[in-house]
C-alpha positions in Angstrom: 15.9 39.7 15.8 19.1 37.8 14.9 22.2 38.4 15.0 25.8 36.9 14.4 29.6 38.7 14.8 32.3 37.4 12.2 35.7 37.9 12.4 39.3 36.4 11.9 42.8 37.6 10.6 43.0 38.4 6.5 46.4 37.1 4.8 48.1 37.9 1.2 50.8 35.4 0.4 51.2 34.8 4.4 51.1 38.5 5.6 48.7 40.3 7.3 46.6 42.6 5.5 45.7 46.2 6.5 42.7 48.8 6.0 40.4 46.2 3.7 36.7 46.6 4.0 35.2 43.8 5.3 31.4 44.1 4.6 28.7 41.4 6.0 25.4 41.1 4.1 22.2 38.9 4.2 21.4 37.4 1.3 17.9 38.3 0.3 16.6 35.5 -2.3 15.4 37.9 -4.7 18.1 40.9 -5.4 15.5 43.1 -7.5 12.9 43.6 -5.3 14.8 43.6 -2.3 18.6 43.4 -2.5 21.1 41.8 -0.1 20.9 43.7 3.3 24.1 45.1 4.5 24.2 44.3 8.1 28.0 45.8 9.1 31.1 46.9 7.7 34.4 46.9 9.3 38.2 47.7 8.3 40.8 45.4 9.2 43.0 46.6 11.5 47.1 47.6 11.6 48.0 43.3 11.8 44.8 42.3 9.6 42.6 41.6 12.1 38.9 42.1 12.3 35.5 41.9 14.1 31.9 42.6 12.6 28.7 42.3 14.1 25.3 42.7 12.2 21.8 41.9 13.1 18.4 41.2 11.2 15.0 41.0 11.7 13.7 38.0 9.4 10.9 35.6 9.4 13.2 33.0 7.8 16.6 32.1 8.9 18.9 34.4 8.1 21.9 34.1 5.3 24.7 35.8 6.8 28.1 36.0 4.1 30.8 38.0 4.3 32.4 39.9 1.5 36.1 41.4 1.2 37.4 43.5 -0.8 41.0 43.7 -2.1 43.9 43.7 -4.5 45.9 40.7 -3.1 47.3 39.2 -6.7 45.2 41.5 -8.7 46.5 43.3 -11.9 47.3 47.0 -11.5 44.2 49.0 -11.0 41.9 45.9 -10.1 39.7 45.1 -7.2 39.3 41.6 -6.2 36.1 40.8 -3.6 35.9 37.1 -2.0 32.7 35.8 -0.8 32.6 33.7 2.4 29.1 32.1 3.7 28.6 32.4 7.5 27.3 28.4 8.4 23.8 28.4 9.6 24.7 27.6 13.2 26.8 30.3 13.9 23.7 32.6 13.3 23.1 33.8 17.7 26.8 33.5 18.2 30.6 34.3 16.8 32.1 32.4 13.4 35.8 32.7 13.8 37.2 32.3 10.2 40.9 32.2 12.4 43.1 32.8 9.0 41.2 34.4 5.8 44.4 33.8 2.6 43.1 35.8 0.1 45.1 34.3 -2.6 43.0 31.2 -2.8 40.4 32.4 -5.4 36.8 30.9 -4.9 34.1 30.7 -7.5 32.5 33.3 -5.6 35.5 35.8 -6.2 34.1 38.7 -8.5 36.9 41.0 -10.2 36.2 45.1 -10.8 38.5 46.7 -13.5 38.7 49.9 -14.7 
């Protein structure tokens, strides 16, 4: 079995961020037989903190990421959800992201819009 906890503090242009859903999945190389593996799933708390733990039993190393979903500089009525990998060698332990700023889009940033 493996494990690994995640967390940190989620900013929008330098505040702290509220009741987001923080989800943490492991990524499963081929989504249509078997998709990614949601392992936890969190809110942030009153100053935008948070704390997830998930574990897996895999023959391979797991692939821990963390998704987050949001509406920091989103247009009206749109979700934004930012995709952070968990590094290898925090798999067994804690990855502390410290600061999460949601406003730096990533190429792994996915938009939902009515």
């Amino acid at each position: 079995m493996q494990n690994v906890t995640v967390k940190g503090t989620v900013l929008c242009n330098k505040r702290r961020v509220p009741n987001l859903q923080v989800d943490l999945y492991e990524r499963d190389i081929n989504v249509i037989i078997d998709p990614h593996d949601k392992l936890g799933s969190v809110l942030t708390n009153e100053v935008g903190d948070f704390e997830v733990f998930g574990k897996e039993d895999e023959i391979f190393t797991i692939e821990p990421f963390l998704k987050i979903h949001h509406t920091c500089n989103a247009k009206p009525g749109c979700e934004h959800i930012s995709e952070y990998v968990v590094p290898k060698e925090k798999i067994g332990g804690i990855y502390d992201m410290t600061f999460i700023s949601l406003e730096a889009v990533s190429a792994k940033d996915t938009v939902k819009c009515p």
